[in-house]
C-alpha positions as CSV (number, residue, x, y, z in Angstrom):
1,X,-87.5,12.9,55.2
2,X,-84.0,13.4,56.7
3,X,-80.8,13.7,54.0
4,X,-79.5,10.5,54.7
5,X,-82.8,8.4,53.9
6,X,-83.2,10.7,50.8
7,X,-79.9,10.2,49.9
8,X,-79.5,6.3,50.0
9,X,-83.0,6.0,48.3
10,X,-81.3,8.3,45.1
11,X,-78.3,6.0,45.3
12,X,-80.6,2.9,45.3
13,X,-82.6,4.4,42.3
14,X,-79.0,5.3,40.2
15,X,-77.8,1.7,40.8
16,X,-80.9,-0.4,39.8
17,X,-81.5,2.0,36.8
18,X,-77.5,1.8,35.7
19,X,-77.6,-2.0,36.7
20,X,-80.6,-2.5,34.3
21,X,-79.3,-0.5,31.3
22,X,-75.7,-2.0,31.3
23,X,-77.6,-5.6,31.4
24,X,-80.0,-4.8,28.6
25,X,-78.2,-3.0,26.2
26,X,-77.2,-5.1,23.3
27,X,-74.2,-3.4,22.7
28,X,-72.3,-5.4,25.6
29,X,-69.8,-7.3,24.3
30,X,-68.5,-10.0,26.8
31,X,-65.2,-11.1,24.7
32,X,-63.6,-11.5,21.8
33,X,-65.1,-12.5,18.5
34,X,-63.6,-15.3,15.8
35,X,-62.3,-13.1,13.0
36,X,-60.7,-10.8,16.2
37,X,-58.9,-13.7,17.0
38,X,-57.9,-14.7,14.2
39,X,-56.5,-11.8,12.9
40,X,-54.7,-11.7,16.3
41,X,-52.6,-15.1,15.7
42,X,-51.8,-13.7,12.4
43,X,-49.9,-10.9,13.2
44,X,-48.8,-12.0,16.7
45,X,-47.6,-15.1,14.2
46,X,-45.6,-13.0,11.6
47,X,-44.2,-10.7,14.8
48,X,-43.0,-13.4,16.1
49,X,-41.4,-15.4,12.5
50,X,-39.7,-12.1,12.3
51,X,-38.5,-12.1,15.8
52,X,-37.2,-15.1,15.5
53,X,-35.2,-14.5,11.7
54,X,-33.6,-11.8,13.8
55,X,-32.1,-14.0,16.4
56,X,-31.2,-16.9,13.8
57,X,-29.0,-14.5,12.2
58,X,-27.5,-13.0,14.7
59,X,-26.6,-16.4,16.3
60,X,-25.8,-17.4,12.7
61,X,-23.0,-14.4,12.5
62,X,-22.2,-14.7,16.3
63,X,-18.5,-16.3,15.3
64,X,-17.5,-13.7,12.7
65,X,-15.5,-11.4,14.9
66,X,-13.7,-14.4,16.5
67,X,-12.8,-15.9,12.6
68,X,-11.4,-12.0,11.6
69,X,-9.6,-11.4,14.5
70,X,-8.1,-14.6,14.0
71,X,-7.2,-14.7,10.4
72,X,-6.0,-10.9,10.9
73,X,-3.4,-12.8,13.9
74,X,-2.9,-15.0,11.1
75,X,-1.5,-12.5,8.7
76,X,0.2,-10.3,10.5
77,X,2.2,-13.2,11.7
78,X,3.5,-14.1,8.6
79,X,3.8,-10.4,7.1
80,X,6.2,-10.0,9.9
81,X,7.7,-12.6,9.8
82,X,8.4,-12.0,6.0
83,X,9.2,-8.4,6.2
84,X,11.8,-9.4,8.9
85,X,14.0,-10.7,5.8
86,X,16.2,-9.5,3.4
87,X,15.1,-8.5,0.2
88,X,17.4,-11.0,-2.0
89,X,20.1,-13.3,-1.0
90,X,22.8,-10.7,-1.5
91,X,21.5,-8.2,-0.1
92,X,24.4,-7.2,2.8
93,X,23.1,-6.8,6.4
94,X,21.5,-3.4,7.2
95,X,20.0,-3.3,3.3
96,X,22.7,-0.8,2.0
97,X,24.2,-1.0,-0.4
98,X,20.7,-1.9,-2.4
99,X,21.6,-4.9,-4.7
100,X,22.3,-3.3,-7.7
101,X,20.8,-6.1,-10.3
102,X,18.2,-8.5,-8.6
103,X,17.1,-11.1,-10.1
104,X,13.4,-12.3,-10.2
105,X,13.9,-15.5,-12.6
106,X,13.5,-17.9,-9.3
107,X,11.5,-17.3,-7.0
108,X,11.3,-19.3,-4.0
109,X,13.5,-20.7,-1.4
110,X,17.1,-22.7,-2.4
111,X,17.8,-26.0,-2.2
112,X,17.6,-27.7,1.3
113,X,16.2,-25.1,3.0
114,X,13.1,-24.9,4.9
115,X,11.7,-22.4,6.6
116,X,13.5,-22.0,9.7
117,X,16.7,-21.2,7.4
118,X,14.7,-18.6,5.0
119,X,16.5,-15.8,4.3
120,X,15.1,-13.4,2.2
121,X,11.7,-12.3,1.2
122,X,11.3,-15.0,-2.3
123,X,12.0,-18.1,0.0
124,X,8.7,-17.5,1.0
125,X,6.9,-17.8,-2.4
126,X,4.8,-21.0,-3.0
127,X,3.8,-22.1,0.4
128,X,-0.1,-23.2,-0.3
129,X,-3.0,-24.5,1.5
130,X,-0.8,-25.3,4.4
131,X,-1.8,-25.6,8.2
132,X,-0.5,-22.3,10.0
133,X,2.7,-22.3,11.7
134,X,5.1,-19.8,14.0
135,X,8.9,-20.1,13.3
136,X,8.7,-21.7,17.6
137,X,6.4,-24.4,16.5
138,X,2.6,-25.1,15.7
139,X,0.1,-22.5,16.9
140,X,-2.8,-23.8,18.8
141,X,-5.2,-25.9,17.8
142,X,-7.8,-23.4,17.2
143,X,-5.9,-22.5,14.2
144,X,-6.0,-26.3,12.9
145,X,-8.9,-25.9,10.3
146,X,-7.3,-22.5,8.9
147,X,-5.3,-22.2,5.5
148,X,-2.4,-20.1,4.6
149,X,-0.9,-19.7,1.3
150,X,2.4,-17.4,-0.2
151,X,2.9,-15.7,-3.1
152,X,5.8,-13.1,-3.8
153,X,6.4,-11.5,-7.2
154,X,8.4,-9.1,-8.6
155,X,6.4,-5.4,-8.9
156,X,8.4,-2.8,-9.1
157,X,6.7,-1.1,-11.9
158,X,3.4,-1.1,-10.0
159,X,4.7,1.4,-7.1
160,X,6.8,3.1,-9.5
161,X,10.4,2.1,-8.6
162,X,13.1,3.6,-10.5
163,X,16.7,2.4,-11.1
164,X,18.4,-0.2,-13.5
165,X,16.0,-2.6,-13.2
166,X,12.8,-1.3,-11.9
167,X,10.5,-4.6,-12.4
168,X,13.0,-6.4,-10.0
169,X,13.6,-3.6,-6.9
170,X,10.7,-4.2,-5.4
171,X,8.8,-7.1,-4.3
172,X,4.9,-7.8,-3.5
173,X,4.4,-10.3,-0.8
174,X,0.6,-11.8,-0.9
175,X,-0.3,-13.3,2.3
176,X,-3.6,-15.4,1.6
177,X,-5.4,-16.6,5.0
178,X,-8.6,-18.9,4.4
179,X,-10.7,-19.6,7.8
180,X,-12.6,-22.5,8.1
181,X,-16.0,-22.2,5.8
182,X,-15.0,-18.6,4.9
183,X,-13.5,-16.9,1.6
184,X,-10.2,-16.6,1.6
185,X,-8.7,-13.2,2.8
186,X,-5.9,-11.5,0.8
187,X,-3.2,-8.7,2.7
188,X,-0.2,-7.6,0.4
189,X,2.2,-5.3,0.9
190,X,6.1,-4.9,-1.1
191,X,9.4,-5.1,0.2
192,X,11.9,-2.5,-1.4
193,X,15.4,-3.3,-2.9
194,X,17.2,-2.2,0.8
């Protein structure tokens, strides 16, 4: 018998032989059973609940960058604005000489005037809930649905001012901005007797 003959005959003998036992051997398994399924659905189901928590939120949270960034605008608009003032209505231009007895009995602005005419720091002191503003005229309309309110008190004693009248040299100006749907967001700082 030449190679070749003896050769396919082997391979013939390998095939039927590997053909019968991989067809007869009840260990075959064909697909998948019910509780494989099952089990399957489950956790592809809770992969996919959690996937899906995941993108709610961050969608959900998608706006608070834009909301800070514009409520920070917000009150560093006014802070400057306020800090641009005079600390009392006698204070001379330039700050010196520091007024030597301020008074912190009224607080607020004086009659007739409004804001364009504010002079000093106090005239700023019970603005509330109102629609944001520039001293040029209203701010876009992005800005409609925000809040701003003003509060300015005498506290010296707080940051330790000395002189005759410590309580009154210094002043803390409380800018509160409230975006739309949000908590309300406080920056403070004081204006000196100068």
């Amino acid at each position: 018998m030449s190679i070749l003959k003896l050769a396919n005959k082997l391979s013939a003998k390998h095939f039927l032989v590997n053909t019968f036992l991989v067809n007869s051997s009840p260990f075959k398994q064909k697909g998948v059973t019910l509780i494989e399924l099952v089990i399957s659905i489950v956790i592809l189901s809770i992969a996919f609940v959690a996937m899906m928590r995941s993108f709610s939120f961050s969608i959900g949270h998608s706006a608070d960058p834009l909301w800070r960034n514009k409520t920070l605008k917000l009150g560093q608009l006014y802070l400057d604005e306020i800090l641009a003032k005079n600390y009392d209505d006698s204070t001379p231009l330039g700050g010196e000489p520091f007024v030597t007895n301020p008074s912190c009995l009224a607080l607020g602005p004086e009659t007739g005037e409004v804001r364009a005419t504010y002079d000093d720091v106090d005239d700023y002191n019970g603005i509330s809930n109102v629609v944001p503003t520039s001293l040029t005229g209203s701010l876009d309309s992005s800005y409609s649905s925000y809040r701003v309110s003003i509060l300015v008190v005498c506290d010296g004693l707080t940051v330790n001012v000395t002189g005759a009248t410590p309580q009154n040299n210094a002043k803390k100006i409380t800018v509160t901005v409230t975006p739309p749907g949000q908590s309300a967001v406080n920056f403070s700082v004081y204006k000196g007797n100068y």
